[in-house]
DONULUM-777799 format. One record per residue (C-alpha): residue in one letter; residue number from 1; chain; x, y, z. Coordinates in steps of 0.5 Angstrom, whole numbers, padded with zeros to 4 digits. Example, Ala and Ser with C-alpha at 12.3 -4.5 7.8 and 13.67 -1.06 7.14 Angstrom:
REM DONULUM-777799
   type   seq   mol      px      py      pz
      a     1     A    0025   -0009    0016
      s     2     A    0027   -0002    0014
//
This chain:
REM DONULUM-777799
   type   seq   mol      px      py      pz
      x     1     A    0050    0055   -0079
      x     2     A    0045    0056   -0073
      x     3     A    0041    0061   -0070
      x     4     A    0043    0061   -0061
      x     5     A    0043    0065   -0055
      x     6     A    0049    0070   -0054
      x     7     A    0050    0067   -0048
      x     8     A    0049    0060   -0050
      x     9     A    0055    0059   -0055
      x    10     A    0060    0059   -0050
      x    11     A    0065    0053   -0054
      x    12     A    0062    0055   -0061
      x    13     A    0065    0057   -0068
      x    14     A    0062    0064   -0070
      x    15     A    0059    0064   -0078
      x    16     A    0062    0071   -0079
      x    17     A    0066    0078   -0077
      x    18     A    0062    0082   -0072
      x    19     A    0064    0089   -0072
      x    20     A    0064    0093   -0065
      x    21     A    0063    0101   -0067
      x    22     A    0064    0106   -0061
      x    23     A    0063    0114   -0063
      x    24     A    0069    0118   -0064
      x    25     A    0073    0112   -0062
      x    26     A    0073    0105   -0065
      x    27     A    0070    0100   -0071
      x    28     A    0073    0094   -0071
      x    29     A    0072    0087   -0071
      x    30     A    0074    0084   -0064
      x    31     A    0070    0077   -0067
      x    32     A    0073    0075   -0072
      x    33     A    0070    0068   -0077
      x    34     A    0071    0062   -0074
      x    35     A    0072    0065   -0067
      x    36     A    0071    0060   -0061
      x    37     A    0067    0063   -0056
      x    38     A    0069    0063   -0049
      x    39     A    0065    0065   -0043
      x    40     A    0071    0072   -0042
      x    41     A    0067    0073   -0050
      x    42     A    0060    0074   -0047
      x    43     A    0059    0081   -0043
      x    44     A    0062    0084   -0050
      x    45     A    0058    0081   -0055
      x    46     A    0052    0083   -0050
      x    47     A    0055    0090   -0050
      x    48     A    0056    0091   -0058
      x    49     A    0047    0089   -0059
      x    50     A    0049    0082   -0060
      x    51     A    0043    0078   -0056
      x    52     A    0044    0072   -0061
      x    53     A    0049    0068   -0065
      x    54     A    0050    0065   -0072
      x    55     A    0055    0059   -0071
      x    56     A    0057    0054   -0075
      x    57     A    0054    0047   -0073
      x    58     A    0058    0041   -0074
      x    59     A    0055    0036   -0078
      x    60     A    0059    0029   -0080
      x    61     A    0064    0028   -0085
      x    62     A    0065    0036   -0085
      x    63     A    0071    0040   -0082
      x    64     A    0072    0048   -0081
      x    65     A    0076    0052   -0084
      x    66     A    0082    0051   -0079
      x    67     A    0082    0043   -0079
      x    68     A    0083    0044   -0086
      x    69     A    0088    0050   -0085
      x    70     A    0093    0044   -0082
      x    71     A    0092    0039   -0087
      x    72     A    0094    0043   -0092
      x    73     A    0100    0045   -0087
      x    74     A    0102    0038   -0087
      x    75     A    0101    0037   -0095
      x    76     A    0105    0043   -0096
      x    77     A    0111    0042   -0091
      x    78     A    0117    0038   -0090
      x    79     A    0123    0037   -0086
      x    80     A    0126    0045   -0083
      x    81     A    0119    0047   -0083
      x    82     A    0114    0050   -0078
      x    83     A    0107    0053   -0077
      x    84     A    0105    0059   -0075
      x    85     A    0099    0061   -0071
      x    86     A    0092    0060   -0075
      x    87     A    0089    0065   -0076
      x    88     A    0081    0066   -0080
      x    89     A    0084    0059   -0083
      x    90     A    0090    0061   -0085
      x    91     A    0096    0057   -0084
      x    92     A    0103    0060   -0086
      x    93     A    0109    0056   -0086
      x    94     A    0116    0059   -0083
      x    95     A    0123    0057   -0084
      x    96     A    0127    0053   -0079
      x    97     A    0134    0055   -0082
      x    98     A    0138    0058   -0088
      x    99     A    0137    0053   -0094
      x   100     A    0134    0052   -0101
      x   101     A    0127    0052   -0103
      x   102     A    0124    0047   -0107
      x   103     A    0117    0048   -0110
      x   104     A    0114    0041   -0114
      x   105     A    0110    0047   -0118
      x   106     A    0107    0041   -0121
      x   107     A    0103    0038   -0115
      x   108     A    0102    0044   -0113
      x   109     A    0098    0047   -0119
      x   110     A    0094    0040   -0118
      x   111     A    0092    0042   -0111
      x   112     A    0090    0048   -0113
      x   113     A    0086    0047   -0119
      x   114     A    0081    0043   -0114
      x   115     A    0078    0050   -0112
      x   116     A    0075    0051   -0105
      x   117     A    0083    0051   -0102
      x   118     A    0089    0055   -0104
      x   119     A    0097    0054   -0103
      x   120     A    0101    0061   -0104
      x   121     A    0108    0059   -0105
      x   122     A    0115    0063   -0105
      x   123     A    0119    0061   -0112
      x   124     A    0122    0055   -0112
      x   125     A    0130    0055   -0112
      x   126     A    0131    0061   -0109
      x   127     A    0135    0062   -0103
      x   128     A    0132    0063   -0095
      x   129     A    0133    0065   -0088
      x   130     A    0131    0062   -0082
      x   131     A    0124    0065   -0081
      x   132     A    0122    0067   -0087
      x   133     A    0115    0066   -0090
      x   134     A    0115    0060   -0094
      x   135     A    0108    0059   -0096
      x   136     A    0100    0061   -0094
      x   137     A    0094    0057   -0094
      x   138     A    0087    0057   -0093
      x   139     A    0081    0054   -0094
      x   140     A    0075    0059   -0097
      x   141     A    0070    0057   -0095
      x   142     A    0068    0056   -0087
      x   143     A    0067    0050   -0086
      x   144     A    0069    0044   -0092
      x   145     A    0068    0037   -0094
      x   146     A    0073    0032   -0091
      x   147     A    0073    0028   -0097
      x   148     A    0074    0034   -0101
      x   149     A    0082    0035   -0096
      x   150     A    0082    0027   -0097
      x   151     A    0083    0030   -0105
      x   152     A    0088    0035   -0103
      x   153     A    0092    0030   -0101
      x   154     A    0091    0025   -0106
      x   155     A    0093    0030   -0110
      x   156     A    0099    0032   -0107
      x   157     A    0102    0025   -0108
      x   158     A    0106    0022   -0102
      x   159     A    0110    0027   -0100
      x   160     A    0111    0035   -0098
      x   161     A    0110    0040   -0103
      x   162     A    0116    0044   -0101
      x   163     A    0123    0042   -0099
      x   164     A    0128    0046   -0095
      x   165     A    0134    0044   -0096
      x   166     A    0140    0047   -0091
      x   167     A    0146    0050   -0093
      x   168     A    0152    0047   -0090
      x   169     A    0159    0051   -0090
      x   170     A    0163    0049   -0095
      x   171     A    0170    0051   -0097
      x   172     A    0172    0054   -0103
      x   173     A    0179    0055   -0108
      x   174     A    0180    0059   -0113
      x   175     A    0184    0059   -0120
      x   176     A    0185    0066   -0123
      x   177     A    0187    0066   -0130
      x   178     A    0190    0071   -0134
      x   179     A    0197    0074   -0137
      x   180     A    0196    0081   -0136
      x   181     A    0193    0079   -0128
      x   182     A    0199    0074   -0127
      x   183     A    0204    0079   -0130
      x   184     A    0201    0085   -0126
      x   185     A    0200    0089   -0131
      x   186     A    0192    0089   -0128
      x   187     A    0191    0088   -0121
      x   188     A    0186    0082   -0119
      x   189     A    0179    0084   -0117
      x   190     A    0175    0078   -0120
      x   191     A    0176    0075   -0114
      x   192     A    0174    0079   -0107
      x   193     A    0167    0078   -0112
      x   194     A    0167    0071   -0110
      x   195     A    0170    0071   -0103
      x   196     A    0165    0077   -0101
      x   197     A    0158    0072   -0104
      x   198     A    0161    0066   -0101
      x   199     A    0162    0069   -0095
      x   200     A    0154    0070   -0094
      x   201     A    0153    0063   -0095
      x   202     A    0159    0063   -0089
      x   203     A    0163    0059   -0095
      x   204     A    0171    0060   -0094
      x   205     A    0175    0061   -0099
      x   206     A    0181    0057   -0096
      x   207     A    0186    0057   -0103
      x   208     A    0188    0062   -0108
      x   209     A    0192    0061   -0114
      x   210     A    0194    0066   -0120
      x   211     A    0196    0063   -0126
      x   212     A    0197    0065   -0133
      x   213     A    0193    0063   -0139
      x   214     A    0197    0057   -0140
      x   215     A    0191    0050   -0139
      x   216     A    0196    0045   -0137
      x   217     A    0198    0049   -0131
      x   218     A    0191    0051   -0130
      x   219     A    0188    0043   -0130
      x   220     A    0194    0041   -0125
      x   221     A    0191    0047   -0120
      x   222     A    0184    0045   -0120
      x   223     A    0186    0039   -0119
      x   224     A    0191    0039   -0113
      x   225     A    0185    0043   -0109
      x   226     A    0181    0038   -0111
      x   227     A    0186    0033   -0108
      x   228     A    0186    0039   -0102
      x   229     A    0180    0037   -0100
      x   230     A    0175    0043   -0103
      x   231     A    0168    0042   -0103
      x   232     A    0168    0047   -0110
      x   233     A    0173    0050   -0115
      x   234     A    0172    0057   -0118
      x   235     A    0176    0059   -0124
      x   236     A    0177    0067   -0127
      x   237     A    0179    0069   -0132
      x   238     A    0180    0067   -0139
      x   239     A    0172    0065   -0141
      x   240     A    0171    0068   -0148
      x   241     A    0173    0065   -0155
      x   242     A    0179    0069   -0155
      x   243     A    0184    0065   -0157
      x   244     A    0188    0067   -0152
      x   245     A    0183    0064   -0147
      x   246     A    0184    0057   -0144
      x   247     A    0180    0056   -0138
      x   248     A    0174    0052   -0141
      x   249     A    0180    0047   -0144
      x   250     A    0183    0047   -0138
      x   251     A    0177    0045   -0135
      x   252     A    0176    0039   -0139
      x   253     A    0183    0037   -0139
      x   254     A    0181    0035   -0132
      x   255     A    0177    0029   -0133
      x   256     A    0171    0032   -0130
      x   257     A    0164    0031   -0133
      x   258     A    0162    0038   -0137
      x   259     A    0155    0039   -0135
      x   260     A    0154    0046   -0140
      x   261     A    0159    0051   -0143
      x   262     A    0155    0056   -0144
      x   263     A    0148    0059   -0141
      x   264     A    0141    0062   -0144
      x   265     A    0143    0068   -0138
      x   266     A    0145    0075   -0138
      x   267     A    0149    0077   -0136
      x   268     A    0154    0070   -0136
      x   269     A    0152    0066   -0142
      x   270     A    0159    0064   -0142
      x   271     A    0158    0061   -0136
      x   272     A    0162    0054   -0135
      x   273     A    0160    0049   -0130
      x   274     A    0164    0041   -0129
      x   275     A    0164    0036   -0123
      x   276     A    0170    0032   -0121
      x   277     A    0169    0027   -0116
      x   278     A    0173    0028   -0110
      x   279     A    0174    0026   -0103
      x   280     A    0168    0028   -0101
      x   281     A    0164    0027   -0106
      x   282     A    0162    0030   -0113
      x   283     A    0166    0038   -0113
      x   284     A    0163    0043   -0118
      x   285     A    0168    0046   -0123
      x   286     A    0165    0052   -0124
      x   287     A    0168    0057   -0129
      x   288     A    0165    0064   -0128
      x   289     A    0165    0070   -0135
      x   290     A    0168    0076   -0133
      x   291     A    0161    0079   -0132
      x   292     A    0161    0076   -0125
      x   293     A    0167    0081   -0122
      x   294     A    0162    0087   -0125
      x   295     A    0155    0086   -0125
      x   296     A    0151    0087   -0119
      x   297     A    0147    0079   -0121
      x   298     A    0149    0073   -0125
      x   299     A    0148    0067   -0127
      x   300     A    0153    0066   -0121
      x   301     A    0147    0068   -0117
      x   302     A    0142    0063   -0120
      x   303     A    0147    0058   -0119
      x   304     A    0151    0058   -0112
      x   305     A    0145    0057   -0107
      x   306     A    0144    0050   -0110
      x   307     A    0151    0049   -0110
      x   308     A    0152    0051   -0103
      x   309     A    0145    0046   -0102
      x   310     A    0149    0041   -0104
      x   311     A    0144    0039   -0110
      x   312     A    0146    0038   -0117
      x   313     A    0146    0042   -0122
      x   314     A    0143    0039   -0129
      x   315     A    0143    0042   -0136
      x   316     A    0136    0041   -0136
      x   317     A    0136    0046   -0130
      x   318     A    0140    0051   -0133
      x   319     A    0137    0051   -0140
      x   320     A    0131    0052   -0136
      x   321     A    0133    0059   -0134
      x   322     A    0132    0062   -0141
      x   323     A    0125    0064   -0138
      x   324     A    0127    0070   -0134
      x   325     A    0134    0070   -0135
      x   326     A    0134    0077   -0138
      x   327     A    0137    0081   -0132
      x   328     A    0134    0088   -0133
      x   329     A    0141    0091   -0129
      x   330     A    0136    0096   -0125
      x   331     A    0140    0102   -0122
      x   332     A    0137    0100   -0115
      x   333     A    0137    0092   -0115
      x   334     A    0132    0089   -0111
      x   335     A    0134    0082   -0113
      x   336     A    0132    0077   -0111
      x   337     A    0125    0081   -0110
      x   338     A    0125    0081   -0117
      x   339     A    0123    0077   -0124
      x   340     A    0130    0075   -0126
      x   341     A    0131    0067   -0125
      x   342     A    0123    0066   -0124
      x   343     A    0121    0063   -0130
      x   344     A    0114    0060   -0129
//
């Protein structure tokens, strides 16, 4: 940095805040870090005691802070995605639309273990809103190596660090099984469980079929919604070891591919999830455990955004949720603000 005339920095970048104090009245920073001085700057700066400025001189092969905000922008950004304004060097990234977000924690972690240069993130796998902070960045110092950005995206690899995938509207059958729901001995509440969470995502359930605990008849269900047309099938009811309870079977007697009958999240370890091919392309068969129609967040909660994304759901993936699959069942859900689902 150097040492200049107030009235000669008109068009350069100050090297620290300058505080403005008036009696009784005000003390801030009118002048921030980085700030470009323009000529409308000078009678205040005069006005606060400042005769001279310390401001940044640009020197080959280094870059301030907001250049760098804005390639670490574009390491961190992908489609659906746009900048806020920079401020201080801080750049944030915002949702364009509702969707799914997808942090490669991996490159992320690489970026910043270089030091100097930060990218904080949401949690992958979650689900957002349009406008909704997905990330903040900053270099920490004022001025930068460019060769050290240059490593940033090296680093970061050929592509965004974060995906936004969109939700798409889809439609939705259900299967309630059970014999005691069929006969009307209990009155079905499973089901407006998953018609109200669908219908936040604006999934539409467009066909409910009730059935007693009998595979064959549930296996032809599920089948003839995915010849309907379906994009997602949701079975409930007849989940446990019971012997009475057949849904996994009926499941399996469809021909789908299982991906996990079970999975190392509470509530819903009975969990079961399928797909079958369709007319419009792979359709989850998903079996949801009588945990679902009662507890305020499940697996199911864990599970659906990715369905409604359209992006497989793996037995690796849900093995991975072991870690911060505990849901505390607190008195006031403050889901998904919460650690449940967030394995590191």
């Amino acid at each position: 940095m150097k040492l200049i005339r107030t009235e000669d920095a008109v068009g350069h970048v100050l090297c620290h805040d300058l505080t403005r104090i008036v009696k009784d009245v005000t003390k801030d920073a009118p002048f921030r870090k980085g700030h470009v001085v323009t000529a409308e700057d000078i009678p205040m700066l005069l006005s606060m005691g400042k005769e001279n400025l310390y401001v940044w001189e640009k020197q080959e092969g280094m870059l301030h802070e907001d250049e760098a905000a804005e390639i670490l922008y574009d390491i961190c950004a992908g489609e659906h995605m746009r900048a806020s304004e920079i401020k201080e060097g801080k750049i944030e990234v915002i949702a364009d639309c509702d969707g799914l977000l997808l942090v490669d924690s991996e490159r992320l972690y690489r970026v910043n273990s270089l030091g100097e240069m930060m990218i904080a993130t949401r949690h992958s796998g979650f689900p957002v809103a349009k406008g909704d902070k997905l990330a903040g960045t900053r270099v920490i110092p004022l001025v930068i190596e460019a060769a050290k950005m240059e490593e940033a995206r090296a680093a970061a690899g050929g592509k965004p660090l974060l995906s936004l995938l969109p939700f798409t509207k889809k439609k939705a059958g259900i299967v309630t099984t059970g014999n005691e729901v069929y006969s009307g001995l209990i009155e079905d509440t499973f089901s407006q469980v998953i018609v109200d969470k669908l219908a936040e995502y604006g999934t539409e359930v467009v066909k409910k079929i009730m059935l007693p605990d009998a595979p064959e008849e549930i296996t032809a269900a599920i089948s003839s919604l995915i010849l309907d047309g379906v994009d997602m099938v949701f079975c409930t009811g007849g989940m446990s070891v019971d012997p009475d309870d057949r849904t996994p079977l009926a499941i399996k007697n469809t021909g789908a591919e299982v991906i996990s009958y079970g999975s190392p999240v509470l509530p819903g370890a009975m969990f079961m999830l399928a797909y079958q091919d369709g007319l419009h392309g792979r359709v989850p068969i998903a079996g949801l455990p009588g945990c679902v129609m009662y507890a305020k967040r499940t697996i199911f909660d864990l599970v659906l955004p990715r369905l409604i994304a359209g992006t497989p759901v793996t037995a690796a993936w849900l093995a991975s949720l072991g870690h911060g699959g505990f849901c505390l069942n607190c008195d006031t859900c403050t889901y998904p603000n919460c650690g449940f689902g967030k394995g590191v």
